[in-house]
Wavefront OBJ file of the C-alpha trace (Angstrom):
o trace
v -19.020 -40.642 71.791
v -20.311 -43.936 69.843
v -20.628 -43.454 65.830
v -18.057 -42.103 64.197
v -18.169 -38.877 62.975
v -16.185 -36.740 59.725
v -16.220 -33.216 60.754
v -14.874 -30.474 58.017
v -13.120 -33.107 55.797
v -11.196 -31.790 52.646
v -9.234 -33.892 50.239
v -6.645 -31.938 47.617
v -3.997 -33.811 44.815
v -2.325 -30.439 44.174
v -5.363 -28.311 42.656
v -7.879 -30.752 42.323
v -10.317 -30.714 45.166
v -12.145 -34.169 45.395
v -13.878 -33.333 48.545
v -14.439 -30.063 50.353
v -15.803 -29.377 53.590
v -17.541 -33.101 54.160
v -19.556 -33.287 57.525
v -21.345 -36.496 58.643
v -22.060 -37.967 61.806
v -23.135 -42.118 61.142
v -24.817 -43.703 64.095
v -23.282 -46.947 66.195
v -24.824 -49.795 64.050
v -25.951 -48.350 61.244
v -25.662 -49.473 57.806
v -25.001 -46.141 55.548
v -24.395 -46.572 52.024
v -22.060 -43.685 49.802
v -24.057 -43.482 46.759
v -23.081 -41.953 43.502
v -21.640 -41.682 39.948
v -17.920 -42.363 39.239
v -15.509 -39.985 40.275
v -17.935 -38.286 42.640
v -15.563 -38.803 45.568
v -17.209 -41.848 47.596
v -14.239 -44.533 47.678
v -11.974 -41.483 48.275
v -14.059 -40.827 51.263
v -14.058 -44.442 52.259
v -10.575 -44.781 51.481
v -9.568 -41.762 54.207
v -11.928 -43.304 56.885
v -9.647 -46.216 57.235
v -6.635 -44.326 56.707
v -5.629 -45.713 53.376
v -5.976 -42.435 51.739
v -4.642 -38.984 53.668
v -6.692 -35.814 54.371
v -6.060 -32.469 53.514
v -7.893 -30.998 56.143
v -10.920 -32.166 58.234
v -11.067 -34.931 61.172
v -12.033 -38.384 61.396
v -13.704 -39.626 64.967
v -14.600 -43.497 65.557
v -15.757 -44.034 68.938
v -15.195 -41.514 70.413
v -11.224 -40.929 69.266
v -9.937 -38.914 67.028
v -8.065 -41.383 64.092
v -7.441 -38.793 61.383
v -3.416 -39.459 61.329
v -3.893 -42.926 62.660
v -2.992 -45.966 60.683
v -5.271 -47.860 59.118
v -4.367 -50.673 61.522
v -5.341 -48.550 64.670
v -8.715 -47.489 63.784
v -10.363 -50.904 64.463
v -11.864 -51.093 61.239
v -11.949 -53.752 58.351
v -12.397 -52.892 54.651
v -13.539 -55.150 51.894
v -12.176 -54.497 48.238
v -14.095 -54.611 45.024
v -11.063 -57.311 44.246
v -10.972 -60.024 46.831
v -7.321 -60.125 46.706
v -6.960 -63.628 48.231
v -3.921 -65.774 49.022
v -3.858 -68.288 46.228
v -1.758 -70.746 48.122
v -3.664 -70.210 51.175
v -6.836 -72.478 52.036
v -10.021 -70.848 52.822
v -9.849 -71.356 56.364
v -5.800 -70.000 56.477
v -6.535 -66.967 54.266
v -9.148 -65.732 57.368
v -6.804 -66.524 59.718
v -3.614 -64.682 58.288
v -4.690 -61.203 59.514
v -4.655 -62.681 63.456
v -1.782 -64.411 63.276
v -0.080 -61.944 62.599
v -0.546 -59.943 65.716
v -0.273 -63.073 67.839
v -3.706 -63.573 68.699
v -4.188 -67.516 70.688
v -4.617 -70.494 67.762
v -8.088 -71.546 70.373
v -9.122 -67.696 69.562
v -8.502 -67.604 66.039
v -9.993 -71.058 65.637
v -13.925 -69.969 67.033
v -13.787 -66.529 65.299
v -13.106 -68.850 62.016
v -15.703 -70.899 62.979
v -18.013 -68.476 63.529
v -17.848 -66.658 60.485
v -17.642 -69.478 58.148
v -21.181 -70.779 60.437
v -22.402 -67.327 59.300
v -21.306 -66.955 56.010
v -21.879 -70.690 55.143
v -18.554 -71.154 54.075
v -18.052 -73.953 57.150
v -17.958 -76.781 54.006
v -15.072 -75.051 52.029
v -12.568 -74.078 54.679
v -10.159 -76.337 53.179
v -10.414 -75.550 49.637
v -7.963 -73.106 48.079
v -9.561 -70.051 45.714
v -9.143 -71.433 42.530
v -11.627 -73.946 43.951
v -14.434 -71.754 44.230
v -17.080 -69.441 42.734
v -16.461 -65.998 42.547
v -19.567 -65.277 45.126
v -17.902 -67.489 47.447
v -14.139 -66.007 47.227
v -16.003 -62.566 47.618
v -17.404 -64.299 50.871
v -14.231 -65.113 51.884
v -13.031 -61.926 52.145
v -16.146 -60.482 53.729
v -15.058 -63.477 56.205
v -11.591 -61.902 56.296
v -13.024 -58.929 57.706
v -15.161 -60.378 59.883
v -12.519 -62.533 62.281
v -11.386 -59.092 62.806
v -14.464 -58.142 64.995
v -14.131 -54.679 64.141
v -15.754 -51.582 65.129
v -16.833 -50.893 61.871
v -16.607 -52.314 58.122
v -16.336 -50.284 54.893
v -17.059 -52.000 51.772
v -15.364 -50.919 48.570
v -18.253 -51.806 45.444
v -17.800 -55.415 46.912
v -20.462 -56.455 44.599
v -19.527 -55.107 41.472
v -17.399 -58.159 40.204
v -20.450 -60.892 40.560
v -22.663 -61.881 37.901
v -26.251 -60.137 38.494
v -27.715 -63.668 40.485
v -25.273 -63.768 42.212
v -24.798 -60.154 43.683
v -28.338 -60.712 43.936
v -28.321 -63.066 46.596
v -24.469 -61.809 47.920
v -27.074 -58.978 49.138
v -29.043 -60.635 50.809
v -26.219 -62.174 52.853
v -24.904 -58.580 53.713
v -28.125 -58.070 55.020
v -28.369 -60.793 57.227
v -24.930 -59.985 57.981
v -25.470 -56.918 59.405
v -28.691 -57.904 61.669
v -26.419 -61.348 63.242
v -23.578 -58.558 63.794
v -25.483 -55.262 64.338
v -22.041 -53.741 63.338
v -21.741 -50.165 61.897
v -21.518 -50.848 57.763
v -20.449 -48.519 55.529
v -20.697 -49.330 51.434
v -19.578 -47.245 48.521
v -21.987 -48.235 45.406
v -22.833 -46.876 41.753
v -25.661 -48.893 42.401
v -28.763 -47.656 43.355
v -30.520 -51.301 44.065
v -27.807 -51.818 46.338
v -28.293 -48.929 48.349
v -32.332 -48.611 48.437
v -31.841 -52.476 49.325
v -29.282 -52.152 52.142
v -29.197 -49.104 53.638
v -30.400 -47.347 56.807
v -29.522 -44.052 55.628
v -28.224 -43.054 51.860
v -25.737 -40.259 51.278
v -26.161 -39.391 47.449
v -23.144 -37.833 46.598
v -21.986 -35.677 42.935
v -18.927 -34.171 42.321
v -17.473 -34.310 46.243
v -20.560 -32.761 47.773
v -23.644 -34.484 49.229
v -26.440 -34.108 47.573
v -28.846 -35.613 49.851
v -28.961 -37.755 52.821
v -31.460 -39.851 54.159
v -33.496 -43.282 53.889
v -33.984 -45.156 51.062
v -37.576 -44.378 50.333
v -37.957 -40.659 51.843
v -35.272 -40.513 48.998
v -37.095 -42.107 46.770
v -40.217 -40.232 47.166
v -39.170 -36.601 48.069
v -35.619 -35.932 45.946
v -33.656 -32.974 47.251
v -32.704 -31.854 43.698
v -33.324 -32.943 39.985
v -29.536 -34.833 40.234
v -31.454 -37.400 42.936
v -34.653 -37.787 41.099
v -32.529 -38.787 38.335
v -30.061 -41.150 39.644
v -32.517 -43.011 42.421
v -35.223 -45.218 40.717
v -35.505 -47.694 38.081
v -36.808 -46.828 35.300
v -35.611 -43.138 36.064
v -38.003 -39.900 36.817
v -39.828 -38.336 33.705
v -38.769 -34.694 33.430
v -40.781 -32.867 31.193
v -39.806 -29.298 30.860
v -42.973 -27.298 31.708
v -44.074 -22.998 32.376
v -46.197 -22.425 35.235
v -49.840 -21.479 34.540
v -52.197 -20.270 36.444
v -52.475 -20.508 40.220
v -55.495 -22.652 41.546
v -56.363 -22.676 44.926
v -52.031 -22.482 45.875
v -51.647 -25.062 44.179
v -49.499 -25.065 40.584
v -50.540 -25.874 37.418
v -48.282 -26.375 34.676
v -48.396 -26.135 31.051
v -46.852 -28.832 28.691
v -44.904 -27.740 25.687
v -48.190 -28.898 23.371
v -50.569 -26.237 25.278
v -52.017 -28.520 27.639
v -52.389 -27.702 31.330
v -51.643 -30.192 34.170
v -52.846 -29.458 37.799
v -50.324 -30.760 40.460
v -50.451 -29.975 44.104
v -47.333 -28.539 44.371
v -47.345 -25.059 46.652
v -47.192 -21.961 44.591
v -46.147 -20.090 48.274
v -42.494 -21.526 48.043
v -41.703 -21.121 44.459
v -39.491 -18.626 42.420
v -42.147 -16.437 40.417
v -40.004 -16.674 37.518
v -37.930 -18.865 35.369
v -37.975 -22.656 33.535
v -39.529 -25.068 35.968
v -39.454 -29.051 34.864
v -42.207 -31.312 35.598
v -40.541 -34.477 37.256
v -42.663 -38.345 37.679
v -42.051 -41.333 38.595
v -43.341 -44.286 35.718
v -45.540 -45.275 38.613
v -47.407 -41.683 38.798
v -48.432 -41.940 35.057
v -51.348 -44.851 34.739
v -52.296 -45.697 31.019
v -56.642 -45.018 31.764
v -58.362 -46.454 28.850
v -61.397 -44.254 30.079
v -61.590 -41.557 27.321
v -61.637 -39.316 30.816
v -61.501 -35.693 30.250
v -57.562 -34.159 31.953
v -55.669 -37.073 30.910
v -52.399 -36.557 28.475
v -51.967 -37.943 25.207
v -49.351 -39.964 23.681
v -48.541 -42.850 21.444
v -46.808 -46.272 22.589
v -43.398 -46.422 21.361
v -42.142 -49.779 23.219
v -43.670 -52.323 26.073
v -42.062 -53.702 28.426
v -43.307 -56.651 30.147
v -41.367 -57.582 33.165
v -44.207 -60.159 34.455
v -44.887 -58.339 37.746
v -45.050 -55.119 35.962
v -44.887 -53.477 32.824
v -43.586 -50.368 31.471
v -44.825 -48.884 28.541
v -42.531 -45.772 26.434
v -44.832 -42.913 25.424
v -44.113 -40.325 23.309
v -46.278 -37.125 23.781
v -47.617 -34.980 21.618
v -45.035 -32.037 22.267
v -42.240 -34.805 21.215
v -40.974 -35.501 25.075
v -41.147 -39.745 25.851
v -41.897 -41.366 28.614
v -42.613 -44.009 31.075
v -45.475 -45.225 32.462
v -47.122 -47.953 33.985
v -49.594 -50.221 32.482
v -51.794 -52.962 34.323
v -49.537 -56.327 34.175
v -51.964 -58.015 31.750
v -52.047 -54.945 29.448
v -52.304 -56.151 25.961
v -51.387 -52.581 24.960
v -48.513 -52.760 21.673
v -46.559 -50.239 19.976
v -48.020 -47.385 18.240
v -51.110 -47.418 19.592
v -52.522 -43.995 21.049
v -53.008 -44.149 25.162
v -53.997 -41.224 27.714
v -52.083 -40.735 30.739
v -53.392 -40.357 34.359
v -51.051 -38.099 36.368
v -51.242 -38.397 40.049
v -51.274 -34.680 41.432
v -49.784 -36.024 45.018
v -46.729 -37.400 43.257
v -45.643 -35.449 41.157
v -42.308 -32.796 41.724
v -41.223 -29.168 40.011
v -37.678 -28.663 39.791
v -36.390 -24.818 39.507
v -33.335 -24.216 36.951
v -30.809 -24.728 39.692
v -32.001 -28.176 39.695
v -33.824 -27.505 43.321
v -37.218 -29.527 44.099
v -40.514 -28.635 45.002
v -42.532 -31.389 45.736
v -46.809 -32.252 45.934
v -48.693 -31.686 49.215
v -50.945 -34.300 50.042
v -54.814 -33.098 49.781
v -56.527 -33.464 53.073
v -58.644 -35.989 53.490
v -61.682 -33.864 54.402
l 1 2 3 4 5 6 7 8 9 10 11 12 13 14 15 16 17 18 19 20 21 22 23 24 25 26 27 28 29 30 31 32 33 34 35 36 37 38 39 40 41 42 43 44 45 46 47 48 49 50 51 52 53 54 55 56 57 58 59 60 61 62 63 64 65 66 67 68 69 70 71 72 73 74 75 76 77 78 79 80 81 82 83 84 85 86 87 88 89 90 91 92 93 94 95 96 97 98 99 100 101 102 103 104 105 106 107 108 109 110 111 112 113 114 115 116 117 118 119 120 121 122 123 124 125 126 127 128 129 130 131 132 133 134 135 136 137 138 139 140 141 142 143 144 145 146 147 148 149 150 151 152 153 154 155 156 157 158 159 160 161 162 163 164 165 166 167 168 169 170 171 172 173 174 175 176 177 178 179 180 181 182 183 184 185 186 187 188 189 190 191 192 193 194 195 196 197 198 199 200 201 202 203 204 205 206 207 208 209 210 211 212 213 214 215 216 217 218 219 220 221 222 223 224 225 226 227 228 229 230 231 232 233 234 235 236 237 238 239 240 241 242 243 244 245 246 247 248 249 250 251 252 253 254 255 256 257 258 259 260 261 262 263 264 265 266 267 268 269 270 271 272 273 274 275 276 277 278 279 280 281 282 283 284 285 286 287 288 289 290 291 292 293 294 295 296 297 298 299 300 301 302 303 304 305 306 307 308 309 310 311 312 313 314 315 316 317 318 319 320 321 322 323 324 325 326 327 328 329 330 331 332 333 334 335 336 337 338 339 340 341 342 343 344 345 346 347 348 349 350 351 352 353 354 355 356 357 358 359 360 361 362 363 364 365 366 367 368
């Protein structure tokens, strides 16, 4: 069986349980990202996929064969550290070729796999420079190159951005990317970052606490959260929660009241939610439009900050019932602080969260 697959996987240090009961089956050639806060458990999980780490129960499958007690030299993968832990004595070209010497691989071999990654990582000018020679985007390339000559089955990366300054992460991801489509190897990345992940990934597993919150691709993610935790961690700026009661029940469809009195009609099925209980109003910035109209339905505020980002701006709104904020605002908005805006809500994208932090999200109106 291609893929490699983590059925049941548990990891224990004495009473502390890390992980418990982890399934996941990642496709041949994928590029699936471990997403999450720290100490949620993703680098352990990386860390026991190539054997680095033990587990306490569970199995590990890659390609078809079972590696859990295998060492991490036997599972034909390569890992990439957060530190690029290079030899500093070592030239470029050397420090890539250490790893194949060592098991006695042909000098004409290890010369074109070399080759071949420093072509593709554009590292061909600086195979004889030493580390201290170089940038600290271009060490991190070298040991993405490291793992490369390797030609492994699959690569795990360990937060190898984390380290570079934010241009230059910037455009190290882009490089993954291309990376992966030259190699159309199966990637797996641990990141705190969610631009990282919505940028890279095929799939996303969102984890908290050891347990997987969600898994899926970036933007069915981004627009249909599994739980309040998601909402929250995926987007830039963050979801709006506003905590909210339900009102009355038009046509199925919920509406909610805001603390201040004022009813808001989403499209949010009443069929599939508890009757009873706190319910929170989540939206994205780009689901609240500062209207200028004077339209009857829109919600009230006052500007508290603007941001102007030049392709966008985002403008901080404090409502009347004392809850903040963020919307979007036309690019050229000459809008400033303190004056007082309404808010359009768009009823197809907007979400209701339960108190167990489960989601209910808007049903598209028909287009009849």
């Amino acid at each position: 069986m291609d893929g490699i697959q983590i059925v049941g996987l548990d990891k224990r240090y004495g009473s502390v349980e890390v992980i418990k009961n982890f399934n996941l089956e990642i496709e041949q050639g994928e590029f699936l990202v471990f997403l999450g806060p720290s100490g949620c458990g993703k680098s352990t999980l990386l860390r026991m996929i190539a054997g680095l780490d033990s587990v306490s129960a569970g199995e590990i499958h890659i390609a078809g064969r079972d590696v859990t007690q295998l060492a991490p030299g036997a599972r034909d993968v390569a890992m990439v550290f957060q530190h690029y832990a290079l030899y500093p004595h070592m030239t470029v070209y050397d420090n890539m070729a250490f790893g194949l010497r060592n098991v006695n691989m042909p000098a004409a071999e290890i010369d074109r796999r070399v080759q071949e990654a420093a072509r593709m990582l554009e590292l061909t000018p600086l195979l004889q420079r030493k580390p201290v020679q170089m940038s600290g985007g271009q060490r991190q390339r070298v040991a993405i190159g490291r793992a490369v000559v390797k030609e492994p089955y699959a690569f795990l990366f360990d937060e190898p951005l984390s380290n570079l300054d934010a241009a230059l992460r910037s455009r190290t991801r882009v490089e993954l990317a291309r990376l992966h489509q030259r190699l159309k190897s199966t990637m797996i990345f641990v990141t705190h970052d969610q631009v990282e992940a919505m940028t890279l990934a095929t799939r996303i597993v969102v984890m908290n606490a050891g347990k997987v919150e969600q898994v899926g691709r970036p933007m069915d993610i981004y627009r249909q959260p599994a739980s309040r935790f998601v909402a929250s961690f995926i987007g830039s700026p963050t979801m709006n929660f506003v905590d909210v009661e339900l009102a009355e029940d038009r046509a199925g469809a919920a509406a909610v009241r805001l603390p201040d009195g004022s009813v808001v009609q989403t499209t949010v099925a009443t069929a599939g939610l508890p009757r009873s209980g706190r319910f929170t109003l989540g939206a994205r910035p780009e689901a609240l439009v500062i209207d200028d109209s004077g339209s009857a339905g829109l919600i009230g505020g006052r500007v508290e900050l603007v941001e102007r980002l030049g392709d966008q701006t985002h403008v901080h709104v404090a409502l009347a019932s004392g809850a903040s904020v963020v919307a979007h605002a036309h690019r050229d908005s000459e809008i400033e602080a303190g004056a007082p805006v309404g808010l359009r809500l768009d009823a197809e994208a907007v979400h209701l969260f339960d108190e167990s932090g489960a989601a209910y999200h808007a049903q598209a109106r028909s287009s009849s």
